[in-house]
N, C-alpha and C positions, 0 to 999 in steps of 0.2 A: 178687398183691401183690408190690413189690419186696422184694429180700432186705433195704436197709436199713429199709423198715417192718416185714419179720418180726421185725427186732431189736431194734428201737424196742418193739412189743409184746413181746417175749420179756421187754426188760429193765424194762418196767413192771412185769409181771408179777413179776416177781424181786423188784422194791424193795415191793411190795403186800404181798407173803409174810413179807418180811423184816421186814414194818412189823407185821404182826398177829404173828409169834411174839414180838418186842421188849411188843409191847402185852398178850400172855396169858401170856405167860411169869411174871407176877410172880402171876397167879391159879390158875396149873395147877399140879399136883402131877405130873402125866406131861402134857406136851405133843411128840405128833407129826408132823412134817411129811414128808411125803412129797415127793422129790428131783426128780422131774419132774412139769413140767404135764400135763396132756392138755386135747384142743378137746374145749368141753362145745357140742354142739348144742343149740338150742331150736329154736322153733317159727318165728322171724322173725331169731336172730341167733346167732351162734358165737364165744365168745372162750374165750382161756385160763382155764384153773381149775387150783389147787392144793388137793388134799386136807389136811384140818389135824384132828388131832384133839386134845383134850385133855378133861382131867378137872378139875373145881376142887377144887384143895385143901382138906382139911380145915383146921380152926381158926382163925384168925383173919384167913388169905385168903378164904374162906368168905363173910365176913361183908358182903364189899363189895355195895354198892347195885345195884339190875338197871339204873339207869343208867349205872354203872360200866362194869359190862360192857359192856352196849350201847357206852358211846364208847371200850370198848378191841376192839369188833368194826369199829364203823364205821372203823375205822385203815383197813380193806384197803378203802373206797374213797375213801381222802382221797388228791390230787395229791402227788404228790413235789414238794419243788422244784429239783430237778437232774435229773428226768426229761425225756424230749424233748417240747416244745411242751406242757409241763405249764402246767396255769394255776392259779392260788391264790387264791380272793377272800379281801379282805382282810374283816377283822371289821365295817368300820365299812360292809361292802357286802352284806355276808350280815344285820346287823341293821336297817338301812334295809330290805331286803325284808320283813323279820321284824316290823317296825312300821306297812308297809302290810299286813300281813296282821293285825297286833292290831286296826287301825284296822274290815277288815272284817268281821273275829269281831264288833265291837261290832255295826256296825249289820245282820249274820245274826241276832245273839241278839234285839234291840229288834224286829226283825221277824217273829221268832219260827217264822226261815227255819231249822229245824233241822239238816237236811240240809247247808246250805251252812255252820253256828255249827261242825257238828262236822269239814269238810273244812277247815276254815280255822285253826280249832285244830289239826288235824293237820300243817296246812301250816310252822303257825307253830314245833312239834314238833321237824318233818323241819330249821327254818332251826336251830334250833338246834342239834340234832345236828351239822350241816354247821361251825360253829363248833368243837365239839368237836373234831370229824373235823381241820380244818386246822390249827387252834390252839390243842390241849390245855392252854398255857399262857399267860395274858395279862397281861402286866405284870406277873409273879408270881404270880399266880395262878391255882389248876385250877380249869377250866371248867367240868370236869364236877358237883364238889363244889359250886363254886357253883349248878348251876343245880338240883341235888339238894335244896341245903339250902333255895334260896326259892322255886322254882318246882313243886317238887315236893307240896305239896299239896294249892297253887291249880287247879295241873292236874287233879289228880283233883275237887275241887270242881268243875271248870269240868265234865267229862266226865259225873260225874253229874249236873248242871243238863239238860246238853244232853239226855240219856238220858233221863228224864225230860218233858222239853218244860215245863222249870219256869221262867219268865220270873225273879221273884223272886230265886230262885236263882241264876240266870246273872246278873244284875245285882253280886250280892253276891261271886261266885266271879270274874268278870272283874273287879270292884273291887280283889281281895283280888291278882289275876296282877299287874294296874298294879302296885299299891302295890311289888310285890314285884320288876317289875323294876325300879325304882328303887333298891331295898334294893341289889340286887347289883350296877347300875350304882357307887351306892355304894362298895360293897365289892372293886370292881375297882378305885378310885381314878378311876373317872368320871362323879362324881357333876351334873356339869355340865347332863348328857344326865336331864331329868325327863322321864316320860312320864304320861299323865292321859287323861281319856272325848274321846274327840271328840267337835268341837263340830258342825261341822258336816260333812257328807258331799261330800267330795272327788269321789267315784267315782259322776257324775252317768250317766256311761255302761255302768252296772249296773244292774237293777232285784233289789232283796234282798230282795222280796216272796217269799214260800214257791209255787213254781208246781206244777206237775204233778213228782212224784218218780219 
């Protein structure tokens, strides 16, 4: 590796660190970080890693949402934008993938392709995380909060539908997700953007039939 890509990784590294103690610092009671990286080997790849430890505070830091947290961990791997050859997708690129993946949650569930209802919900999960991760704040508003306050118990709805293998259900809890991201399109000030069941199926070069698992 040249020395300028050891520093280029060094200084990712750096701004990663810097961006999770910024993002736990306001939830730990002792948070610490340890001064130098070390190369974490795996099984197929090796990058830097910093040890980070903390405790969460008691009393009313405490109290925050496991989404909270969850989007003040994922900090350490959202893009810097003054990183080198860092890249940022923008919101309106992370939720366009986010809406072909609601579109195939529906027709997993109607199919009663379980396997595939709950990867695609996960998927749909992970975009929004990524959202979180790059743009904590959007138009004034936190991301997180919001997607805590509408999304948060359609998802679990939807999860126990899927666990189950309850059609009924999935219908009613994927109803209740729609409804809700709208709510919060809404509540972001882009209420423009409605979302509803698809009508018909796009992705003719899928089969969403339940095969061998």
């Amino acid at each position: 590796m040249a020395d300028q890509d050891v520093a280029g990784v060094a200084l990712c590294e750096q701004y990663a660190v810097a961006d999770v103690r910024a993002a736990l610092q306001p939830l730990c009671g002792d948070l610490r970080v340890l001064e130098q990286p070390f190369l974490l080997r795996l099984a197929n790849v090796q990058h830097l890693a910093t040890e980070v430890h903390g405790q969460l505070a008691a009393g009313e830091a405490a109290t925050h949402s496991a989404l909270a947290l969850a989007a003040a961990l994922l900090c350490a791997g959202a893009a810097h934008a003054d990183a080198p050859g860092a890249y940022v997708p923008g919101v309106g690129e992370i939720m366009g993938a986010t809406q072909m993946r609601h579109t195939k949650l529906w027709f997993a569930g109607r199919a009663e392709n379980w396997a595939l209802a709950r990867y695609e919900l996960g998927e749909i999960k992970e975009g929004l995380g990524d959202v979180i991760a790059y743009h904590p704040v959007f138009k004034g508003a936190p991301v997180a909060a919001l997607y805590d306050h509408y999304t948060g118990q359609p998802f679990r709805d939807l999860e126990r539908a899927i666990s189950k293998h309850d059609s009924r259900a999935f219908v009613r809890a994927y109803d209740s997700l729609t409804a809700a991201c709208d709510d919060c399109h809404r509540a972001a000030d882009q209420g423009q953007i409605v979302i509803g069941r698809p009508i018909a199926n796009p992705y003719t070069d899928q089969d969403f039939a339940p095969g061998k698992q």
